[in-house]
N, C-alpha and C positions, 0 to 999 in steps of 0.2 A: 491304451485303447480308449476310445469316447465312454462315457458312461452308458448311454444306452445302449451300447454291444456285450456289457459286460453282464452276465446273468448268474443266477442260480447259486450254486455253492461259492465259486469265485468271489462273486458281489461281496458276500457274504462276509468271509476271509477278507478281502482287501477292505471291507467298512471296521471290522473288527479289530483289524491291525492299525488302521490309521487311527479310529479311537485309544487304542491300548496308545500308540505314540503321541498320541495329543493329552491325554492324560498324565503322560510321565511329563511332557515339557510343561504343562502346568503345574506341577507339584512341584520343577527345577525353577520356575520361576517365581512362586509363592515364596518358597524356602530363601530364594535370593535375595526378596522384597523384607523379608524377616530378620533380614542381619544388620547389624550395628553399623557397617559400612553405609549401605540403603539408606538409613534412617539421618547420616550423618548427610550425606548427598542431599536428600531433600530437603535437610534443613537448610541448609549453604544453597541451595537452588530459592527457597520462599526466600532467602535473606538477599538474596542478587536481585530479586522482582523487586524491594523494597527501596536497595538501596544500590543501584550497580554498581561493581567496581571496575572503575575507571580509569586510565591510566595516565601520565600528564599528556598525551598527544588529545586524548580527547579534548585536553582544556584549548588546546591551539585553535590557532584558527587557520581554515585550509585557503590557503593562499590563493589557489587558483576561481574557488568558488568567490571569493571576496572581490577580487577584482572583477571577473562574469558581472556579478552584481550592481558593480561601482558602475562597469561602463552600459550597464542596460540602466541603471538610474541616467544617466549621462544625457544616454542617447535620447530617454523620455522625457527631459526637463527640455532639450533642445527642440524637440517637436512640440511641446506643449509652448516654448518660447513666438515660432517659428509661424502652429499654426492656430494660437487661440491669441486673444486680447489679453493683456498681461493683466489686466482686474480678475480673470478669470482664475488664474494661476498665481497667488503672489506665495510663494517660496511653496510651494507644492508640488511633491513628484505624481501626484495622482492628478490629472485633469477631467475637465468633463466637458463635452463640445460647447461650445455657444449654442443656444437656441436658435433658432432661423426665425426671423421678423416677420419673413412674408407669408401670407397664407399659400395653399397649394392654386387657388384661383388664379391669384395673382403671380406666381409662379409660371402657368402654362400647362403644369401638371394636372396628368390626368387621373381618375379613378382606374386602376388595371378592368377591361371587362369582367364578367361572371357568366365563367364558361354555364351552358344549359343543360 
């Protein structure tokens, strides 16, 4: 039943019971935190943050992502080839646009209005 249906002696009893059960799971899990086991666990837990253990697949290298890589380098030396002045890019996978020479007057370009 919702809590606010429930009144009187009821409430009562069912707050009192659920405290007496929360209090015994607390003492079961203090008592658990208190054992040689726990203590051993947490050590070997702070020593895995320090230092993970690893297994040799970690040292691999994942094939699939390697190559993803290779060919998105590939594809971006080829556009940086393709569409900048090769002074721009000389052995560089990072490109940066050429500047534009003309001004926006000379252009034809307009200011966007400002709406009112």
């Amino acid at each position: 039943m919702p809590p606010e249906q429930v009144r009187g002696s009821v409430e009562a009893e069912s707050k009192q019971h659920l405290a007496a059960e929360r209090e015994q799971a607390v003492e079961r899990l203090n008592a658990g935190m208190r054992t040689s086991h726990y203590d051993h666990l947490m050590q070997l837990l702070r020593g895995w943050r320090a230092a993970p253990p690893l297994t040799d697949a970690a040292g691999k290298k994942n094939t699939a992502a390697v190559k993803y890589v290779e060919k998105a380098k590939r594809a971006a030396d080829k556009r940086c080839l393709y569409r900048l002045e090769a002074r721009t890019c000389p052995g560089s996978t990072t490109c940066l646009p050429r500047a534009s020479t003309t001004l926006p007057a000379e252009s034809g370009a307009r200011p966007a209005p400002i709406p009112a």
